[in-house]
Steps between C-alpha positions, in 0.01 A plus 500: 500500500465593875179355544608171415784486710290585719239249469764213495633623831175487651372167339859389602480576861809733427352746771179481746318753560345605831168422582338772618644864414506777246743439229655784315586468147772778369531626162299219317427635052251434365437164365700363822298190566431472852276221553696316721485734774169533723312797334283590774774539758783688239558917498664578143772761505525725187580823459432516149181537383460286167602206720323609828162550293531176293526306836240733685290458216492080527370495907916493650480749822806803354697750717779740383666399826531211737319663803463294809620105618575207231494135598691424150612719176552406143791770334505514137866658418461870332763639253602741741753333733454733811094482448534109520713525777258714678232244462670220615607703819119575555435180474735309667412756804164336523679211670334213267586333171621711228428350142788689215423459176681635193666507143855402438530844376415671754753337742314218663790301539707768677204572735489120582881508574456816749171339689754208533705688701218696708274173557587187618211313383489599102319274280609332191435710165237373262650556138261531270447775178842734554449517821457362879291481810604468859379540877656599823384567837681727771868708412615874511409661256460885630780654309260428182194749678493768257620803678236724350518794306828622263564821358605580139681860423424545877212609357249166413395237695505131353469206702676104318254360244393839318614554175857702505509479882845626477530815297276677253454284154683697251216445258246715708762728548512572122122515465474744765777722322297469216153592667368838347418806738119437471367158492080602583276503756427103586850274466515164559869341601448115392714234658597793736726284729672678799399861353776652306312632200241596715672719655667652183112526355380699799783751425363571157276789473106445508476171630175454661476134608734269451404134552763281633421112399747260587394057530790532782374492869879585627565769206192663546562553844809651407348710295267666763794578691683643180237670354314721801313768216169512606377497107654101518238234543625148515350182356639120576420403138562289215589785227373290255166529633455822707201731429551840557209693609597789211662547184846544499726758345816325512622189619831440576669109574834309523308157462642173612539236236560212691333324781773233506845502362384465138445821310121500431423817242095438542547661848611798390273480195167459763655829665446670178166376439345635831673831420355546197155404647483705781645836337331802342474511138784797509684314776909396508658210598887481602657209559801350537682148402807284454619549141429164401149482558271513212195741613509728157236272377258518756519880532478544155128314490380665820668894449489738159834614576819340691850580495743445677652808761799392665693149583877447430644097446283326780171669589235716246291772561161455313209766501199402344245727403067540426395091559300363226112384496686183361390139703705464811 
């Protein structure tokens, strides 16, 4: 695991950190142990909020972004190449020692090989647990700054690290072909990432409020550029957890079942479970989902009725109707 990679490097004397200084830590999960570093003087950077919260929550100082001067930063590698890219740009611009640390499958080695060629003084990698640890101090790297802000259809704006940061998922594309005219007063669009079913929900007729919860710092921002109804209110949430302040009507998701690269159906199965809780007893919820995942069950204990709408040979469009008083 990361955290003992990194431990050995710092009981090692693989890397020394500054004295005196802040030191930012980017993109840490929860779990990450991080007792080697010096707690008092360390800003965690997470932008989503299951990890941000579970570090916030045990005394470690969190931002969504790296504001101000670093004497030092720690870079744990993200799945999304031009996210990780962007972090190590940040914090190589700070001028002092930049810690990487990541999995073998999520290109470690290939990030060592290109710091190679951009620093002159790159450590040795620690092996340990699929996966390595190295330093550097000084290098080039401003062709990794994220540029900013892209557009999908000329229409959306995405930005790297947000779910389908390239194009519209096809699978929220068939839920919100399958969306009926009138969905209620009070929506809620779980796991709404950059805003693309939002949007199709605030073209239905009667739509009231519509609350846009999304755990993603970077896709919710998105969102609030993508979704500019004044009947949207946005929540940086864990949909697992949310409490709406109302019943609602209908709630509408294309949940994400993995948090790493390993399908993980209890995800998607929470999603379903704070549905049901926090909609009326006459209230719908649509969802979609990769053929292959097994949600039937779930809905089945939590709804009367649910039946599938629309899918073809990859994704499925489930509506669920009338939760149950059944334990949940």
């Amino acid at each position: 695991m990361s955290n003992s990679r990194l431990s050995l490097a710092a009981e090692g004397g693989q890397f020394e950190l500054p004295s005196e200084g802040r030191i930012a830590v980017f993109a840490p999960v929860a779990g990450t142990d991080l007792s080697a570093l010096p707690k008092e003087r360390c800003v965690v950077i997470q932008t989503f909020k299951p990890d941000y919260d579970a570090f916030a929550q045990t005394g470690w100082d969190c931002a969504v972004e790296a504001e101000g001067d670093f004497a030092a930063s720690v870079v744990f590698l993200t799945r999304a190449k031009a996210q990780a890219r962007g972090y190590i740009a940040q914090a190589a611009g700070f001028g002092g020692l930049v810690v990487i640390d990541g999995q073998k499958n999520d290109g470690v080695e290939s990030y060592l090989k290109d710091c190679r060629k951009r620093s002159t003084n790159v450590s040795s990698a620690i092996s340990k647990a699929h996966g390595k640890l190295f330093s550097f101090q000084g290098g080039d790297y401003s062709d990794w700054i994220n540029s900013g802000p892209s557009k999908v259809d000329d229409e959306f704006v995405t930005r790297p690290g947000v779910f389908s940061a390239d194009g519209i998922d096809p699978a929220s594309a068939a839920l919100a072909a399958a969306l009926p005219e009138k969905l209620g007063k009070q929506v809620a669009d779980l796991g709404a990432g950059w805003g693309y079913l939002s949007r199709a929900i605030l073209g239905r007729e009667g739509v009231d409020n519509l609350y846009v919860v999304e755990a993603d710092h970077i896709a919710l921002s998105c969102a609030k550029e993508n979704v500019t109804d004044d009947r949207a209110e946005f929540f940086w949430s864990d949909a697992t957890t949310w409490e709406p302040r109302a019943k609602m009507n209908t709630v509408v998701m294309n949940p994400p079942f993995h948090t790493s690269r390993k399908a993980e159906p209890d995800l998607g199965r929470a999603f379903i479970a704070a549905a049901a809780r926090m909609l009326a007893p006459t209230g719908h919820l649509w969802l979609v989902a990769n053929r292959h995942l097994p949600y039937e069950a779930r809905l089945e204990e939590l709804f009367t009725k649910v039946e599938e709408v629309a899918g073809d040979n990859r994704f499925k469009v489930l509506r669920a109707e009338r939760p149950t008083r059944a334990k949940r």
